[in-house]
N, CA, C and O atoms as a DFTB+ gen file, in Angstrom:
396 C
 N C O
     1  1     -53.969      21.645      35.306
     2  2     -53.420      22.713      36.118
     3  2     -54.510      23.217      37.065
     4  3     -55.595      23.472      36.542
     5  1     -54.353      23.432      38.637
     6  2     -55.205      23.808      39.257
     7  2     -55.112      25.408      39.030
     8  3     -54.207      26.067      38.520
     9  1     -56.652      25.907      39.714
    10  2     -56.617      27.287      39.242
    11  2     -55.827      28.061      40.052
    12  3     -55.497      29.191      39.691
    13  1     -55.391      27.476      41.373
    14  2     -54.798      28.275      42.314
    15  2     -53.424      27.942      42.119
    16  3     -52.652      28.497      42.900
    17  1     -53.010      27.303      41.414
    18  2     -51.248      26.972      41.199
    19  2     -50.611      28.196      40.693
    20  3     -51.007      28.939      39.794
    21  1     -49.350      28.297      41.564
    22  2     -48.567      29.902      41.226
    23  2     -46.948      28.761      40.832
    24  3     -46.472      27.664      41.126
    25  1     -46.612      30.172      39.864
    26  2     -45.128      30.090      39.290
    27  2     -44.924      30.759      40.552
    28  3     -45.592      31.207      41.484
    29  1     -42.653      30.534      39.876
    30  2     -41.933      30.980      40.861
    31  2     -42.138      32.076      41.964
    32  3     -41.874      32.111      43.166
    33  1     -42.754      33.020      41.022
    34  2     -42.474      34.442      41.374
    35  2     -43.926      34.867      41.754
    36  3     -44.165      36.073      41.819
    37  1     -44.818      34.047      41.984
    38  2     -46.322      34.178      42.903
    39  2     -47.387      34.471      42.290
    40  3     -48.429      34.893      42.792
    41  1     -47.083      34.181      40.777
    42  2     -48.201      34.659      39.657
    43  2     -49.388      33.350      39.276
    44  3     -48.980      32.236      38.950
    45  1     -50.397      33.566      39.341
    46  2     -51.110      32.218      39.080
    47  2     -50.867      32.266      37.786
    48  3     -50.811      33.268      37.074
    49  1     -50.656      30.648      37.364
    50  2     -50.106      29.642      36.494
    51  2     -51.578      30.179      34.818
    52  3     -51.350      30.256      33.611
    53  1     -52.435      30.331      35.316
    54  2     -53.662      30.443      34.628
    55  2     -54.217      31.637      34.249
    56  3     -55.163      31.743      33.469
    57  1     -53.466      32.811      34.956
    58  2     -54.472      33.845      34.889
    59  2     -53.178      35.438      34.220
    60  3     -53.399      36.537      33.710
    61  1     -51.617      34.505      34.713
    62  2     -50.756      35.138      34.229
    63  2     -50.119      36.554      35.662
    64  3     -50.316      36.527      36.877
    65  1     -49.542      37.355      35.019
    66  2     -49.095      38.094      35.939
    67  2     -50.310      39.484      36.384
    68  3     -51.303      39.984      35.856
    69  1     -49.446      39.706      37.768
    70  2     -50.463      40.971      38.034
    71  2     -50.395      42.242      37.431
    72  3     -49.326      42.778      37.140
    73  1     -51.657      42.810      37.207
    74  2     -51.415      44.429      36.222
    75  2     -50.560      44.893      37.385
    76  3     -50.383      44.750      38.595
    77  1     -50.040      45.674      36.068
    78  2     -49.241      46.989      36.537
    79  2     -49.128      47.987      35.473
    80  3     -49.487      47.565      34.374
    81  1     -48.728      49.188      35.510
    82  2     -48.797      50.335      34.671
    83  2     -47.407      50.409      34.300
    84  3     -46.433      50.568      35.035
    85  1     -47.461      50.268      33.021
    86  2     -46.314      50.485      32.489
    87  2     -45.698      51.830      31.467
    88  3     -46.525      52.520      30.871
    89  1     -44.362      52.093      31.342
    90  2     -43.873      53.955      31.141
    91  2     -44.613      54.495      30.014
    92  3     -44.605      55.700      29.763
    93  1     -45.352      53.503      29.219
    94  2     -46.497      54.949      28.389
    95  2     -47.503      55.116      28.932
    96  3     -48.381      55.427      28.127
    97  1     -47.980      55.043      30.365
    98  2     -49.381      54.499      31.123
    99  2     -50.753      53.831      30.592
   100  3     -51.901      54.273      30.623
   101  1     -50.195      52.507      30.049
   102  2     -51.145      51.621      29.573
   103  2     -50.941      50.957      30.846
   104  3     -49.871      51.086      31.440
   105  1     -52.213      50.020      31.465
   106  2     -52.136      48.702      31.813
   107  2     -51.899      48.015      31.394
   108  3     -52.438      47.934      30.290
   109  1     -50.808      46.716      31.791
   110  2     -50.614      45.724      30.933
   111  2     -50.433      44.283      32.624
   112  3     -50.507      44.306      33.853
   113  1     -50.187      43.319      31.550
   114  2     -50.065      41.832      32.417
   115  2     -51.759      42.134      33.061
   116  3     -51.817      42.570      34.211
   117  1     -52.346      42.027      32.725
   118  2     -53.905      41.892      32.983
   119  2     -54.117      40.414      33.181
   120  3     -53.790      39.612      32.305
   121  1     -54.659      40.045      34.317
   122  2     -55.541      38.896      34.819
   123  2     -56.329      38.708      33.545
   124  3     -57.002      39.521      32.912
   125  1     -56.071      37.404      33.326
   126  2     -57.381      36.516      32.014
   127  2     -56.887      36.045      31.100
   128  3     -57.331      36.008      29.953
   129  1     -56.067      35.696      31.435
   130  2     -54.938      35.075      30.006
   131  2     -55.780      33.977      29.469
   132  3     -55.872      33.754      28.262
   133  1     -56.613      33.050      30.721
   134  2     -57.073      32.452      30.348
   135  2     -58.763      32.408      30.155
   136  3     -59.496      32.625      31.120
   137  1     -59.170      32.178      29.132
   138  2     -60.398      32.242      28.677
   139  2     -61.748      30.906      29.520
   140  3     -62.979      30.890      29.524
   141  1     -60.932      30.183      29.985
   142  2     -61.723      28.986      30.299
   143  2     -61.008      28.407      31.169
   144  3     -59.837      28.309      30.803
   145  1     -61.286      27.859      32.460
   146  2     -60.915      27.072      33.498
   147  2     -61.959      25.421      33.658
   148  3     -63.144      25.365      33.326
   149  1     -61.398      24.580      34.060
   150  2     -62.539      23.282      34.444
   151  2     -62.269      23.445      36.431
   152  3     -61.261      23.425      37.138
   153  1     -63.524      23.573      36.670
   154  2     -63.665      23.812      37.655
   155  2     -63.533      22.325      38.422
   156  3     -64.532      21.657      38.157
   157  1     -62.798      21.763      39.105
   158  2     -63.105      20.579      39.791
   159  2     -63.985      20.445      41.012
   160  3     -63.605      21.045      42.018
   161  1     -65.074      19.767      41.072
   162  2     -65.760      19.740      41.980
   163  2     -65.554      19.029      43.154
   164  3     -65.557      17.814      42.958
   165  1     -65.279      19.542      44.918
   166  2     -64.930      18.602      45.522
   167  2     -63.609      18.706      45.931
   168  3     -63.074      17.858      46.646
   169  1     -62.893      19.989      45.395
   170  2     -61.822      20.366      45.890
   171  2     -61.735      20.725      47.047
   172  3     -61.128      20.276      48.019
   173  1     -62.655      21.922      46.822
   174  2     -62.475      23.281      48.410
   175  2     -63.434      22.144      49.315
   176  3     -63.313      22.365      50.520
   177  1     -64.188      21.193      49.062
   178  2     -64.476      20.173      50.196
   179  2     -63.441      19.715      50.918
   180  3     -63.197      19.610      52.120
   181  1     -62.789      19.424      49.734
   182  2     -61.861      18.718      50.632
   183  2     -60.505      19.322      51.506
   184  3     -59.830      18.612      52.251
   185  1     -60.292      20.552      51.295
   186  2     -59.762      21.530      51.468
   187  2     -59.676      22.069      52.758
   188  3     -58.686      22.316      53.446
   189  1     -61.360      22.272      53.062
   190  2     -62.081      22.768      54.293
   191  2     -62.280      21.308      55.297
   192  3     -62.313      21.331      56.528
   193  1     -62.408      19.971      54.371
   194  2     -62.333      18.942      55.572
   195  2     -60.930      18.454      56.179
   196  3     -61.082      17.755      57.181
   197  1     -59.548      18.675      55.781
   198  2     -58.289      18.148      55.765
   199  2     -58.190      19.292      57.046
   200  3     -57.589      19.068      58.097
   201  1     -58.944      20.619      56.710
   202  2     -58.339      21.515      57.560
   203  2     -59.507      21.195      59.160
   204  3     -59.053      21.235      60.304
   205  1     -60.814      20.938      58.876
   206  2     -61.302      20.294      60.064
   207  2     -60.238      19.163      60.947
   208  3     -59.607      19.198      62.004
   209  1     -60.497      18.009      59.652
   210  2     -59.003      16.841      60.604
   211  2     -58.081      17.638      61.276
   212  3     -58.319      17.558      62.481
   213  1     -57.225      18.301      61.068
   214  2     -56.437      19.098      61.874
   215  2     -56.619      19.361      63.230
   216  3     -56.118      18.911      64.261
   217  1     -57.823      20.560      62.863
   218  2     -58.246      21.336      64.095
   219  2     -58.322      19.770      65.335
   220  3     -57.687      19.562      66.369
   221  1     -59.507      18.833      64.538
   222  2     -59.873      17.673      65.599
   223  2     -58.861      16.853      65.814
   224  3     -59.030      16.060      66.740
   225  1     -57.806      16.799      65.208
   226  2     -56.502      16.046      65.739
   227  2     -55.423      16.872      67.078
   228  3     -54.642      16.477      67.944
   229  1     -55.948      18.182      66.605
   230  2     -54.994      19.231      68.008
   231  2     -55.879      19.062      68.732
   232  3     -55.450      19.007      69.885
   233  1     -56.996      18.938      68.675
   234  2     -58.122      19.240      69.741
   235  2     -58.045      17.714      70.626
   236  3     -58.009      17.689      71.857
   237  1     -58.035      16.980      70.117
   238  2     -57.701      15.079      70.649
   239  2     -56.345      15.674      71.282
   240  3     -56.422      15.855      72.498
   241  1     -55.363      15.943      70.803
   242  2     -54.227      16.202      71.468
   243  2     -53.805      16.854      73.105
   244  3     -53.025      16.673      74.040
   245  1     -55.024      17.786      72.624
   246  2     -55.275      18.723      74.234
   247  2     -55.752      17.929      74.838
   248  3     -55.301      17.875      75.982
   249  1     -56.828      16.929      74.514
   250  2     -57.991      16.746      75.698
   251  2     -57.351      14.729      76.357
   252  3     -57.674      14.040      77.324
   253  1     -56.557      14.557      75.402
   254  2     -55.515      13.376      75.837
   255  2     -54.262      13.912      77.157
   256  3     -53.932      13.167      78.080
   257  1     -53.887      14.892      77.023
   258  2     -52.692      15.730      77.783
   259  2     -53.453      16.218      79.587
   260  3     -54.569      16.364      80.085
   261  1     -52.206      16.299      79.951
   262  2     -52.431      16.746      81.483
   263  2     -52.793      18.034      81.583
   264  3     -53.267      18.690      80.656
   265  1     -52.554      18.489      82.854
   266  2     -53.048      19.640      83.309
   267  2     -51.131      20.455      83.429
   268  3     -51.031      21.669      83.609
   269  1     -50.301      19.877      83.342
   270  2     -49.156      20.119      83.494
   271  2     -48.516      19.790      82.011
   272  3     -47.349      20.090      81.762
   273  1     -49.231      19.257      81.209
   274  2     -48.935      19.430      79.516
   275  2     -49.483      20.735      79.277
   276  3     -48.853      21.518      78.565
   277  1     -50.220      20.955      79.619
   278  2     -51.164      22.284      79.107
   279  2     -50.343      23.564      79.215
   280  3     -50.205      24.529      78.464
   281  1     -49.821      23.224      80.471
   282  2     -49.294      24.699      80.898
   283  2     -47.692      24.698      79.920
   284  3     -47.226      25.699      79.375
   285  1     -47.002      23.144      79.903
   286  2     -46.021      23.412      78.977
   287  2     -46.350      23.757      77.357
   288  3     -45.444      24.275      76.703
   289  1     -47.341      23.537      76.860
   290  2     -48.197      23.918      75.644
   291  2     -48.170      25.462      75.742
   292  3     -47.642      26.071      74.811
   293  1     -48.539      25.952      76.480
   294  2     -49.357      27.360      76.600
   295  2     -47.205      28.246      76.857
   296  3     -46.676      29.171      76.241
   297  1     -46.703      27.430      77.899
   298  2     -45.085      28.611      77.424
   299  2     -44.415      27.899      76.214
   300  3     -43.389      28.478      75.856
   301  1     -44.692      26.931      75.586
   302  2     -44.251      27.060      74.375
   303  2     -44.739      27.719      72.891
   304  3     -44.248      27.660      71.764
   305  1     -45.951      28.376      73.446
   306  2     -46.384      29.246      72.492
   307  2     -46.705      30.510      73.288
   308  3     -47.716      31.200      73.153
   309  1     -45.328      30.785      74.447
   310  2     -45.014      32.013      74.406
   311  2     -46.079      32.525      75.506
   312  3     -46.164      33.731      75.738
   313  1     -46.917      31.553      76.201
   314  2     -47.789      32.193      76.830
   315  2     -47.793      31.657      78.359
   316  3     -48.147      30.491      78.538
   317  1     -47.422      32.439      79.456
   318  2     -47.160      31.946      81.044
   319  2     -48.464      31.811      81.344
   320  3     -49.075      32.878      81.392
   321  1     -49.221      30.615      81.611
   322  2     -50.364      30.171      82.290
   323  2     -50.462      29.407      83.351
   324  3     -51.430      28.666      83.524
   325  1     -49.492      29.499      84.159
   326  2     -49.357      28.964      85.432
   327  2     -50.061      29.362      86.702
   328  3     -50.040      28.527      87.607
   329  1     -50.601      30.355      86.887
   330  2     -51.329      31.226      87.854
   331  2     -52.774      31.351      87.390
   332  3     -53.588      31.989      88.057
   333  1     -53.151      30.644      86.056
   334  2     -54.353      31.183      85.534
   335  2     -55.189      29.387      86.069
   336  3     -54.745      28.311      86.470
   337  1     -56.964      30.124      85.668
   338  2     -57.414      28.936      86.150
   339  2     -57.392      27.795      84.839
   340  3     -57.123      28.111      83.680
   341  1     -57.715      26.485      85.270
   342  2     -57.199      25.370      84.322
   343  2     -58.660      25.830      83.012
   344  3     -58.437      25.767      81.803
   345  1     -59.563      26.109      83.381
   346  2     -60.535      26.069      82.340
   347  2     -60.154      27.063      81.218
   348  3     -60.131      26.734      80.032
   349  1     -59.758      28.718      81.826
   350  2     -58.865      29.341      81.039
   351  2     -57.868      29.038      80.129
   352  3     -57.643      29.554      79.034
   353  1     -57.032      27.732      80.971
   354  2     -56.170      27.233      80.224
   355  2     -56.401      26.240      79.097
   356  3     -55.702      25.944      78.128
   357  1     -57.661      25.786      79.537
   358  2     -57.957      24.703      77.883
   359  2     -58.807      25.903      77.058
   360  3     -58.822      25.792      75.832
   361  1     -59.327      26.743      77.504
   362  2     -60.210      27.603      76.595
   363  2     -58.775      28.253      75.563
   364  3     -58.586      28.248      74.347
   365  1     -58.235      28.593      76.329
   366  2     -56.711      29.182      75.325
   367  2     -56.194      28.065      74.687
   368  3     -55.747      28.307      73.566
   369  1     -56.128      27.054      75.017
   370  2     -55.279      26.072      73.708
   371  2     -56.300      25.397      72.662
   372  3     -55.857      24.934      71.611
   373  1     -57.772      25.344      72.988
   374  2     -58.553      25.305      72.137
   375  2     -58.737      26.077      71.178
   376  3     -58.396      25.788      70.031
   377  1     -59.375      27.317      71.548
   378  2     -58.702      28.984      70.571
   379  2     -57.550      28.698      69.117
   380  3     -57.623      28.737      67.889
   381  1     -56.519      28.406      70.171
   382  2     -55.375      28.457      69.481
   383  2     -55.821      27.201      68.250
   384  3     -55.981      27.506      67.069
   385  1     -55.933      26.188      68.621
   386  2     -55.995      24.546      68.099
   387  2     -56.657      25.208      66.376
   388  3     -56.045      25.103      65.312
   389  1     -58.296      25.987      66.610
   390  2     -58.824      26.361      65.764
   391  2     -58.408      27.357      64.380
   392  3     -58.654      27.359      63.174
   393  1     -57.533      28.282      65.472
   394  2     -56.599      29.800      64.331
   395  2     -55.940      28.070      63.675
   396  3     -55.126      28.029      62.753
């Protein structure tokens, strides 16, 4: 079981549900159900590199495209860049590529 895996209802799988105060005001459902996790090494690597590929696959995407792709890029995410200068216009879909 990974440590970040959630049941239905958004509770991690490992750690159980979130406190809350319940009608005699005890805390209860306390984080730590579990005593011991195996940490896999090489996860969040790979995690943080899948999400690099991305970025550098939108980023190939922009710099393959026209100057008249760009601007349809930029009103399909809502943004009129037709009057603006073209460098503006790759600096904004780069931006974006990265969020």
């Amino acid at each position: 079981m990974s440590r970040t895996e959630r049941d239905r209802s958004g509770n991690t799988k490992i750690d159980g549900e979130m406190p809350y105060l319940g009608e005699d005001g005890v805390v209860k459902g306390l984080y730590g159900l579990a005593d011991l996790y195996v940490e896999r090494p090489g996860i969040v690597s790979k995690v943080k590199n899948d999400k690099r590929k991305t970025i550098l696959k939108a980023q190939n995407l922009i710099m393959g495209d026209t100057i008249d792709g760009w601007l349809v890029k930029c009103k399909l995410l809502e943004k009129d860049m037709t009057h603006a200068n073209v460098n503006d216009v790759e600096d904004y879909l780069f931006n974006y590529a990265e969020r």
